[in-house]
MARVEX-550140 format. One record per residue: residue in three letters; z, x, y of N, C-alpha, C, CB in turn. Coordinates in steps of 0.05 Angstrom, whole numbers, plus 5000, padded with zeros to 4 digits. Each point is the difference from the previous one (the first is absolute). Glycine has a CB too. Layout:
<r ALA; <Z; X; Y>; <Z; X; Y>; <Z; X; Y>; <Z; X; Y>>,
...
***
This chain:
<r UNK; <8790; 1355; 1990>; <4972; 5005; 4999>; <4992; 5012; 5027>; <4992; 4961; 4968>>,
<r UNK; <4991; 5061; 5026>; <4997; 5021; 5029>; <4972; 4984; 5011>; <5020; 5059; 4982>>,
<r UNK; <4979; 4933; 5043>; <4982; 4990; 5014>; <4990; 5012; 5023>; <5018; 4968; 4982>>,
<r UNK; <4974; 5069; 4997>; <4987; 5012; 5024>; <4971; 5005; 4999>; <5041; 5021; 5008>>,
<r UNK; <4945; 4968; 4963>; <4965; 4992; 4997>; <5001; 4979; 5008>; <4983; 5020; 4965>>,
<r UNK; <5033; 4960; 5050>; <4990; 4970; 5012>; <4998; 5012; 5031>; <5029; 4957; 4966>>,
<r UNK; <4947; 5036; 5048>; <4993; 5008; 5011>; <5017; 4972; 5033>; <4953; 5036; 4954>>,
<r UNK; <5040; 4945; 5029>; <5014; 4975; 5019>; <5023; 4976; 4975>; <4941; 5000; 5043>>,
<r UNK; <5077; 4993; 4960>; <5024; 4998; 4992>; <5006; 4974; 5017>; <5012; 5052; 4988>>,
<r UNK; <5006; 4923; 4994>; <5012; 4977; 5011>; <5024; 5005; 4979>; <4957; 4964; 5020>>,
<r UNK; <5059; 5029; 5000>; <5026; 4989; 4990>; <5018; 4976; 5017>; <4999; 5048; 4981>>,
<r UNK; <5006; 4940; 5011>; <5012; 4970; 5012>; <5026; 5005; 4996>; <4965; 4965; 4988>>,
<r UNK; <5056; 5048; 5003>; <5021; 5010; 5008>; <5018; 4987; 4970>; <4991; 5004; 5064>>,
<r UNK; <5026; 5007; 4945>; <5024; 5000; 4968>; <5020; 4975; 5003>; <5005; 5059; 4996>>,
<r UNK; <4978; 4924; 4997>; <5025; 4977; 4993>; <4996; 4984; 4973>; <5005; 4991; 5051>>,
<r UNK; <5020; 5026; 4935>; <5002; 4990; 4969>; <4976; 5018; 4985>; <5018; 4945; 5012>>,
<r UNK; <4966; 5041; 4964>; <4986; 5014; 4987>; <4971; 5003; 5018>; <5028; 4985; 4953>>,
<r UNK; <4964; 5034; 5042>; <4979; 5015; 5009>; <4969; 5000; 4975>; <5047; 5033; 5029>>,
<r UNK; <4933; 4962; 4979>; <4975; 5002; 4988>; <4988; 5018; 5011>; <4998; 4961; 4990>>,
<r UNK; <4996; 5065; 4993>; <4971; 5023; 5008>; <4981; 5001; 4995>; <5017; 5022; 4999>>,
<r UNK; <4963; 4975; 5013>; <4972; 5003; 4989>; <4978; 5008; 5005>; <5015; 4977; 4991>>,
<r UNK; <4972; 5035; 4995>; <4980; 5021; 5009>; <4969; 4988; 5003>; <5032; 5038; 4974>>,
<r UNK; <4957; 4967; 5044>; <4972; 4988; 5003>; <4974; 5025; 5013>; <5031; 4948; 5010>>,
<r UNK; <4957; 5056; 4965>; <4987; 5026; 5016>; <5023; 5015; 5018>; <4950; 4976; 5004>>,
<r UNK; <5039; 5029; 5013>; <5011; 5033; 5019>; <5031; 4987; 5010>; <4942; 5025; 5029>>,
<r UNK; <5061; 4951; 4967>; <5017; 4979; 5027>; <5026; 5000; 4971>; <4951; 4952; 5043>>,
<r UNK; <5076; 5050; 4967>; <5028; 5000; 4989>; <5002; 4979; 5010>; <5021; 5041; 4995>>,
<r UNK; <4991; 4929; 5002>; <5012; 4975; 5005>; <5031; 4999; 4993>; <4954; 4982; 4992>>,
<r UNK; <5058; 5019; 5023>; <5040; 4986; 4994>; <5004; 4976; 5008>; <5025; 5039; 5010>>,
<r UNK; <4978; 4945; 4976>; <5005; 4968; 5001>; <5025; 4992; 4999>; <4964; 4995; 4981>>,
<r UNK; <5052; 4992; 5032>; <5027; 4993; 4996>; <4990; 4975; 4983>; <5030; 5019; 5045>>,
<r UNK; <4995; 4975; 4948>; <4993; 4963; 4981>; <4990; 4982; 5017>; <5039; 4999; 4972>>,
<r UNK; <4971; 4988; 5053>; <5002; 4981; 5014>; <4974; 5010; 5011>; <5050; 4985; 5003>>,
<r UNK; <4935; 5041; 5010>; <4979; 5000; 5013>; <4973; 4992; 4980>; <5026; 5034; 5032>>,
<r UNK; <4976; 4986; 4938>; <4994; 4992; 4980>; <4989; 4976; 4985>; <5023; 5029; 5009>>,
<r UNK; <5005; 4946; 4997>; <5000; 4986; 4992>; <4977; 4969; 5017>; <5050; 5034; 4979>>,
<r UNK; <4956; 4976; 5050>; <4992; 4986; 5023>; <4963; 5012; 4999>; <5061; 4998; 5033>>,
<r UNK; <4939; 5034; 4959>; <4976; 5004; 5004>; <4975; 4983; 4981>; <5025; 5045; 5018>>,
<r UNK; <4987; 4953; 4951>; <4982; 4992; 4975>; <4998; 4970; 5011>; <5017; 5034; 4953>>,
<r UNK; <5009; 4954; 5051>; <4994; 4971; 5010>; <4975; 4996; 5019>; <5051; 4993; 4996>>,
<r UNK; <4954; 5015; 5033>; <4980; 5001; 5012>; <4962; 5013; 4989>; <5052; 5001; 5029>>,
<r UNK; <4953; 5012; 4956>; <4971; 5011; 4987>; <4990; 4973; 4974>; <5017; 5067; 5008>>,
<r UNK; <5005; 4923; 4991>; <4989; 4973; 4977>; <4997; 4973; 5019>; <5030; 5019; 4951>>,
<r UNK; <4982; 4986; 5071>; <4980; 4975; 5020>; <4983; 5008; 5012>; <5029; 4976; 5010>>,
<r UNK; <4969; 5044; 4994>; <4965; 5015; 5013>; <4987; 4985; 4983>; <5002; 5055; 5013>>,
<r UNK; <4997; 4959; 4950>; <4983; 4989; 4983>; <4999; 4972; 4990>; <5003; 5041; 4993>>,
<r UNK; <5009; 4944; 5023>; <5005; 4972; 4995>; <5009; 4991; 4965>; <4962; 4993; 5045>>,
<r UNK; <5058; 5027; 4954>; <5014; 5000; 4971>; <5024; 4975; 4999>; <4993; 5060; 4995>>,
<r UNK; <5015; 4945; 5030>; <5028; 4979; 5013>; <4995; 4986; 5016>; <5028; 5024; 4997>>,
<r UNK; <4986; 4959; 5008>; <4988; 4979; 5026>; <5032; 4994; 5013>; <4947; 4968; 4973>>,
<r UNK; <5075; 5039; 5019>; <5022; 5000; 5017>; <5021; 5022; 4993>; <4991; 4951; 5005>>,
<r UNK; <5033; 5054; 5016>; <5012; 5025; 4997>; <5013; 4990; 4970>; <5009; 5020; 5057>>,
<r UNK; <4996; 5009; 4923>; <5011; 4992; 4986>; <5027; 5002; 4995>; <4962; 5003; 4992>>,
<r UNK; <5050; 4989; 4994>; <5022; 5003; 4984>; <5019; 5023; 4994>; <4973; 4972; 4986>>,
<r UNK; <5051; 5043; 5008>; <5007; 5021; 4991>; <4991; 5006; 4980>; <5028; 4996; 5020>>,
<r UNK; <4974; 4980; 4961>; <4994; 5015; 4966>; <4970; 5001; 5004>; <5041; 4976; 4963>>,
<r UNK; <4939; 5003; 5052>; <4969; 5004; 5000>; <4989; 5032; 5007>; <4999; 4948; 5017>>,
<r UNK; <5022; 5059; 5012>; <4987; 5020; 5005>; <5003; 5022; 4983>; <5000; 4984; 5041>>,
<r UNK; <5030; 5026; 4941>; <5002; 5016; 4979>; <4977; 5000; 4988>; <5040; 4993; 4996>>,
<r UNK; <4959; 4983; 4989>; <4973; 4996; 4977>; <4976; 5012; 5012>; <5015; 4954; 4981>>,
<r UNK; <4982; 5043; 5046>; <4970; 5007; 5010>; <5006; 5038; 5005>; <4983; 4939; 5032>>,
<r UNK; <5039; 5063; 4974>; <5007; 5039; 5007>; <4990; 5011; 4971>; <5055; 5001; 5035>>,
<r UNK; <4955; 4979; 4939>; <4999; 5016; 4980>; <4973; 5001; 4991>; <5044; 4993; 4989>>,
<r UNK; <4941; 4984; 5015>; <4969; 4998; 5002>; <4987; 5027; 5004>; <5005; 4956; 5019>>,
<r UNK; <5005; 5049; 5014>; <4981; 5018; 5008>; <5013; 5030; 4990>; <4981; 4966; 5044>>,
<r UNK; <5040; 5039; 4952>; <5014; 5023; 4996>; <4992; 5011; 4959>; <5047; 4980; 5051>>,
<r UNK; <4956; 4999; 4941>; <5001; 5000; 4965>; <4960; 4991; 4994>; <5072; 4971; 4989>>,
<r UNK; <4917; 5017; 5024>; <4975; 4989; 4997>; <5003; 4974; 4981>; <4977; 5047; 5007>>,
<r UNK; <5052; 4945; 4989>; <5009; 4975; 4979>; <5028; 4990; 5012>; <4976; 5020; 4952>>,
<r UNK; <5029; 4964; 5040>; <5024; 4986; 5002>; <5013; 4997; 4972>; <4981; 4978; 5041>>,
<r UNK; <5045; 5046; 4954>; <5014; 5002; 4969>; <5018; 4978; 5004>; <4999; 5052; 4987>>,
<r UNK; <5016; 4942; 5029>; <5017; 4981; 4993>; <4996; 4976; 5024>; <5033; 5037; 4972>>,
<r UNK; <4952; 4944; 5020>; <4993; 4978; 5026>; <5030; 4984; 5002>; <4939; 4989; 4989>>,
<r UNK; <5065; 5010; 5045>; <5023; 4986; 4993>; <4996; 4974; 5022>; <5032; 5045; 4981>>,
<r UNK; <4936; 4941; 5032>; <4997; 4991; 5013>; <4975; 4983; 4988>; <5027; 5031; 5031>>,
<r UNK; <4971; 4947; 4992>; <4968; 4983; 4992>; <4977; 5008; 5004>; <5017; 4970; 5008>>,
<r UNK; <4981; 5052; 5016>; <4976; 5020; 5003>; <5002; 5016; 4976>; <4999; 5003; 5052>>,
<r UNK; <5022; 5006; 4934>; <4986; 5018; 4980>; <4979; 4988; 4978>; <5044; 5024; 5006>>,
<r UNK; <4974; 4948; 4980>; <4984; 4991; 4986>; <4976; 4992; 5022>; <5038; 4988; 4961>>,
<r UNK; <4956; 5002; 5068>; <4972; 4991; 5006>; <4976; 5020; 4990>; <5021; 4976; 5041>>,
<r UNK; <4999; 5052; 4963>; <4977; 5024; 5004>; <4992; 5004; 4969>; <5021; 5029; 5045>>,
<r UNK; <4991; 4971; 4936>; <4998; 4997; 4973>; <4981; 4973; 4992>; <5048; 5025; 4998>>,
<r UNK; <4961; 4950; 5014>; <4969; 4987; 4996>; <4980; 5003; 5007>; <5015; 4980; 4996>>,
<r UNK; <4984; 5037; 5032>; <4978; 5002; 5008>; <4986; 5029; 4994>; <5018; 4965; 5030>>,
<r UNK; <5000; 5045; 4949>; <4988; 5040; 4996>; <4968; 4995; 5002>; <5041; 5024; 4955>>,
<r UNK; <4954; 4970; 5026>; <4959; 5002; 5003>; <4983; 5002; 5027>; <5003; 4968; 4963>>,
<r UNK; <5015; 5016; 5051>; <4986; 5001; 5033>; <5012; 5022; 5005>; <4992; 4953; 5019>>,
<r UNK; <5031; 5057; 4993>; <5013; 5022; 5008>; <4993; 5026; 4983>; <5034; 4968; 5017>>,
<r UNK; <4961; 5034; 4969>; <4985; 5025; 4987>; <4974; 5000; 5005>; <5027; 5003; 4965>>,
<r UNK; <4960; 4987; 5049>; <4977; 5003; 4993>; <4987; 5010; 5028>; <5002; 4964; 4959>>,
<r UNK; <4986; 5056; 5042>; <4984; 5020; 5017>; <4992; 4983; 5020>; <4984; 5034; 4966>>,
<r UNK; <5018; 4971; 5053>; <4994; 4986; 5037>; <4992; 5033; 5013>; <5050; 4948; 5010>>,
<r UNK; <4923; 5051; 5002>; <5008; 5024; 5018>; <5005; 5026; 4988>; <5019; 4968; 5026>>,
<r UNK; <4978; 5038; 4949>; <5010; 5024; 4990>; <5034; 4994; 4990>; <4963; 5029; 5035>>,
<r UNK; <5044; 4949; 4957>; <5028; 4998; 4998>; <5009; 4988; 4990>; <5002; 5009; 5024>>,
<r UNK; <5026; 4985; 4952>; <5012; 4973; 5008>; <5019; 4998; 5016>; <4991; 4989; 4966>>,
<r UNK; <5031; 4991; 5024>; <5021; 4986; 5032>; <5013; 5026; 4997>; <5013; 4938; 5002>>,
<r UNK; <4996; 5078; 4976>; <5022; 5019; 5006>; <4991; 5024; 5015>; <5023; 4984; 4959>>,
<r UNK; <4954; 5028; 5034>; <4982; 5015; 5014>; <4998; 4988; 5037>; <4972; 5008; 4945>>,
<r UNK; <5020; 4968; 5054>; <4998; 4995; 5032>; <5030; 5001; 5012>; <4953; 4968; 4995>>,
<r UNK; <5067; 5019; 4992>; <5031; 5000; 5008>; <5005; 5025; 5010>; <5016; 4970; 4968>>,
<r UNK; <4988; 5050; 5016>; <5005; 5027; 4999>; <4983; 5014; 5026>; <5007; 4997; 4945>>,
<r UNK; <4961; 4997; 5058>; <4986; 5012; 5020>; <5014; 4987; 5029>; <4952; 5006; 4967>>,
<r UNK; <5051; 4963; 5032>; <5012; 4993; 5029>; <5020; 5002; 5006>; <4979; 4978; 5002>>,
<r UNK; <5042; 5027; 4976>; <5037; 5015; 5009>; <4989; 5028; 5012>; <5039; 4979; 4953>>,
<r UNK; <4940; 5040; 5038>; <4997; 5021; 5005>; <4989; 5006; 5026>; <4999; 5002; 4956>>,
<r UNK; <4973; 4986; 5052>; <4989; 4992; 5022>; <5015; 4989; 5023>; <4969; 4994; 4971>>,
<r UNK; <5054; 4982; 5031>; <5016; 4996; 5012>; <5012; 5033; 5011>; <5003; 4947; 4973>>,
<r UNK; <5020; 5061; 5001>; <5012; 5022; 5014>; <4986; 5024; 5011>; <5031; 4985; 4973>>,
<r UNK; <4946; 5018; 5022>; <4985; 5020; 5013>; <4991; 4996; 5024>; <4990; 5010; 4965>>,
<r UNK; <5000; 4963; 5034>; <5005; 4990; 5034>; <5016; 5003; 5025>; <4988; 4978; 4976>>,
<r UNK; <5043; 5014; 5010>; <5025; 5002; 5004>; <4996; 5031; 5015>; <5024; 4964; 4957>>,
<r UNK; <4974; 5049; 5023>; <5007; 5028; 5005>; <4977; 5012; 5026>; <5021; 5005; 4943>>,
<r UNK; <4956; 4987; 5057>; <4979; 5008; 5007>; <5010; 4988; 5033>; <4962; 5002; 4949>>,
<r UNK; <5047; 4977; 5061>; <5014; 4983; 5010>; <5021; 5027; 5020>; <4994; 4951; 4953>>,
<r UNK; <5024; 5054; 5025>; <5030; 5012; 5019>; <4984; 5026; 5005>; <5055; 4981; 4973>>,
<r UNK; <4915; 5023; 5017>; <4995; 5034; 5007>; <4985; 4999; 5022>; <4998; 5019; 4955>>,
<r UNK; <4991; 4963; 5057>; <4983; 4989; 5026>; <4971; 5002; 4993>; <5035; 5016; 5036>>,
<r UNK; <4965; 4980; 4943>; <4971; 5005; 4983>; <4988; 4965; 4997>; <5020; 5053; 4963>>,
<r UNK; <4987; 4925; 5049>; <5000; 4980; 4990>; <5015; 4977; 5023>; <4997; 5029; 4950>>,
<r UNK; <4989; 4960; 5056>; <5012; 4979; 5024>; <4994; 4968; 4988>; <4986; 5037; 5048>>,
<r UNK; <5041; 4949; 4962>; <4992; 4969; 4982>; <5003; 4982; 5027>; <5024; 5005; 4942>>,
<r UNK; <4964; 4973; 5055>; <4999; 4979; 5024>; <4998; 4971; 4980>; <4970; 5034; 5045>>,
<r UNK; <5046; 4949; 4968>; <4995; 4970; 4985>; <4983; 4987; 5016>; <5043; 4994; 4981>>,
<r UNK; <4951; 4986; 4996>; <4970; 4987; 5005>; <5011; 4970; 4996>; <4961; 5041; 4980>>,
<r UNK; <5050; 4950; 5052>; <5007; 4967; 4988>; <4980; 4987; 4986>; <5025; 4991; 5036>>,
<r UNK; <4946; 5006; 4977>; <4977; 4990; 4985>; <5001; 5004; 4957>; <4972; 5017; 5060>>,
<r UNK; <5028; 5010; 4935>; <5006; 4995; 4971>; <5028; 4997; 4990>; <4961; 5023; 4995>>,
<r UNK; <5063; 4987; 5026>; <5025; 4988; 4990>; <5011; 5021; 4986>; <4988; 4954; 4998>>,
<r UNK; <5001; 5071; 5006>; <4999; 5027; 4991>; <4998; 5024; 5009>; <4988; 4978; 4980>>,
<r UNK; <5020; 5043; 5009>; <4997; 5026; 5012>; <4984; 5016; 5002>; <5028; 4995; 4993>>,
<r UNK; <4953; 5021; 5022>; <4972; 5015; 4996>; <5008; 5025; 5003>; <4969; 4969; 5016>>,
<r UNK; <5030; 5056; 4972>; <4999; 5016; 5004>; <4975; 5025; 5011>; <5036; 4974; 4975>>,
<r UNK; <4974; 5045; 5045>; <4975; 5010; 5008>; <5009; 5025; 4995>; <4979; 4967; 5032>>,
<r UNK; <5001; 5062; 4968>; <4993; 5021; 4993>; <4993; 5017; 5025>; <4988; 4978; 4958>>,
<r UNK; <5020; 5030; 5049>; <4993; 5026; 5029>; <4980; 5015; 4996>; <5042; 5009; 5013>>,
<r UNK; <4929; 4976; 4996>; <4981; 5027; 4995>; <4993; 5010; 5020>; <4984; 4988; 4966>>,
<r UNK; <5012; 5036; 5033>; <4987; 5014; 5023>; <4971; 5008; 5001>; <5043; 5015; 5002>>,
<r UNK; <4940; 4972; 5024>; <4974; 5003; 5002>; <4982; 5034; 5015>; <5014; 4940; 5002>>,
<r UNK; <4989; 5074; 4983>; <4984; 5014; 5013>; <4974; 4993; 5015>; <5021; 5022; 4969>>,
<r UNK; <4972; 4962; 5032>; <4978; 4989; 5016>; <5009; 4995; 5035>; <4982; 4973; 4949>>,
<r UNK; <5039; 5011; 5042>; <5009; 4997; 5042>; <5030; 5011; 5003>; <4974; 4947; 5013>>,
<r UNK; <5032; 5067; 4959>; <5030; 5013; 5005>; <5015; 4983; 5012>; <4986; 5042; 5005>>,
<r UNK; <5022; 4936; 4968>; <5018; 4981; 5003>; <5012; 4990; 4980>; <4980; 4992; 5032>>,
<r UNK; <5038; 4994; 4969>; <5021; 4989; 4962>; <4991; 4970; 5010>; <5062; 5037; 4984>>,
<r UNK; <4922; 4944; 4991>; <5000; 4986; 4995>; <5010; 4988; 4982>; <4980; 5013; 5021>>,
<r UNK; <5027; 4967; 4969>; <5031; 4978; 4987>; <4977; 4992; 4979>; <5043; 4972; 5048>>,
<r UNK; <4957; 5031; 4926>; <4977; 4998; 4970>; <5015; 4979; 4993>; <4982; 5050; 4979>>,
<r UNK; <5020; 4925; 5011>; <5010; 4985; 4990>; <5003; 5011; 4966>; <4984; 4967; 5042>>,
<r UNK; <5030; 5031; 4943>; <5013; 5011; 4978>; <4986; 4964; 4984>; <5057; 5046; 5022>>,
<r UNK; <4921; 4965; 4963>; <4999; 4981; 4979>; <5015; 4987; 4970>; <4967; 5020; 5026>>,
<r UNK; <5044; 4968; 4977>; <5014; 4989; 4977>; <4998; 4982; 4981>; <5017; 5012; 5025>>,
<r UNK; <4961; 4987; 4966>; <4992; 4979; 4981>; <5014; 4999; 4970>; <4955; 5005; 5026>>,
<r UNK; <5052; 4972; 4961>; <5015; 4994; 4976>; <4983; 4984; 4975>; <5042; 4998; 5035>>,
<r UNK; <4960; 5004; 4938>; <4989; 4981; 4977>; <5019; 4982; 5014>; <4984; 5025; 4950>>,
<r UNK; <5010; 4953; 5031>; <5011; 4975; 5001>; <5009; 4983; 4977>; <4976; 5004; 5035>>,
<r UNK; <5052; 4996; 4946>; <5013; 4982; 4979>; <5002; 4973; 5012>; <5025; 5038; 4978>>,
<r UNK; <4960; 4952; 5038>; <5014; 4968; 5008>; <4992; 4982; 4977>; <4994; 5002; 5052>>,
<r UNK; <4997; 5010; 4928>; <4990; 4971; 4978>; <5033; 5009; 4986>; <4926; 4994; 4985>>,
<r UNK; <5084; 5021; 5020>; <5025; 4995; 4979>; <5021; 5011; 5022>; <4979; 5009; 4944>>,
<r UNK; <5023; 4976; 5073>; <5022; 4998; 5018>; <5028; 4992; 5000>; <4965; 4995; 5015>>,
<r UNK; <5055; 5017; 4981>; <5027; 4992; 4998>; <5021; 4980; 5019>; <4989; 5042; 4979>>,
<r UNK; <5014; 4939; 5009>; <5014; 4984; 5025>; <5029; 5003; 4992>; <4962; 4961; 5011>>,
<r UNK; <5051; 5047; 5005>; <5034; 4995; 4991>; <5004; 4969; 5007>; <5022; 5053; 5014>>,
<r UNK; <4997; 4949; 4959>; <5017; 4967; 4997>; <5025; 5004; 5025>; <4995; 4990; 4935>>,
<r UNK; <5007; 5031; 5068>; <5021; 4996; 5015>; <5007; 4998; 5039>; <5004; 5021; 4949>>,
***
């Protein structure tokens, strides 16, 4: 696939199978493991999970966000997400969970990328126990770059929160 109408481009590098995906103007290359680490992390943003998961959990959740279903569940999160379909389908924000999944694996790597281009500076915040990202703007007013904090706000699935048994 020629990625010369993507104007800005992520790729996480080639180990094993590879995920492409197109988002507006932006080309995404996903290895499995970044892939796999990224959807996980975008379902505890949304308080989908409440601990790391599993191998076969996190499959089930890749195929979630990749298929918008889970064809062959081979874990206890699949069936949770299956009892819980009605809540997870259902519009938050302009969305459901697979829609928001998909936006924060995406958002993440654009960050990422925005990140290695010097477009984007991150600092941790012991106080929230988290990472803030900031934005380089430049003030024509006193002709200076000031640090924008990068807003990140998320829906929230905690009424159907997944606990691993394991």
């Amino acid at each position: 696939m020629s990625n010369t109408n993507h104007r800005y481009n992520y790729n996480s590098g080639n180990l094993g199978n590879n995920y492409t995906l197109e988002h507006g103007e932006f080309l995404f290359i996903f290895n499995e493991v970044d892939f796999g680490q990224r959807v996980e992390y975008a379902a505890k943003q949304l308080n989908m999970i409440e601990d790391y998961l599993s191998e076969e959990e996190r499959e089930d959740l890749v195929s979630l966000v990749l298929h918008a279903g889970i064809k062959n569940p081979s874990s206890p999160l699949a069936y949770h997400l299956r009892e819980n379909e009605e809540e997870l389908v259902r519009s938050v924000n302009g969305g459901n969970v697979v829609y928001w999944l998909r936006r924060l694996v995406f958002r993440g790597a654009r960050i990422d990328q925005r990140l290695l281009e010097g477009e984007v500076s991150v600092e941790f915040d012991p106080d929230l126990g988290d990472f803030i990202y900031f934005e380089q703007a430049y003030s024509a007013f006193d002709f200076t770059y000031k640090k924008n904090p990068i807003k990140l706000s998320n829906p929230s699935w905690a009424n159907v929160t997944y606990r691993s048994k394991s």
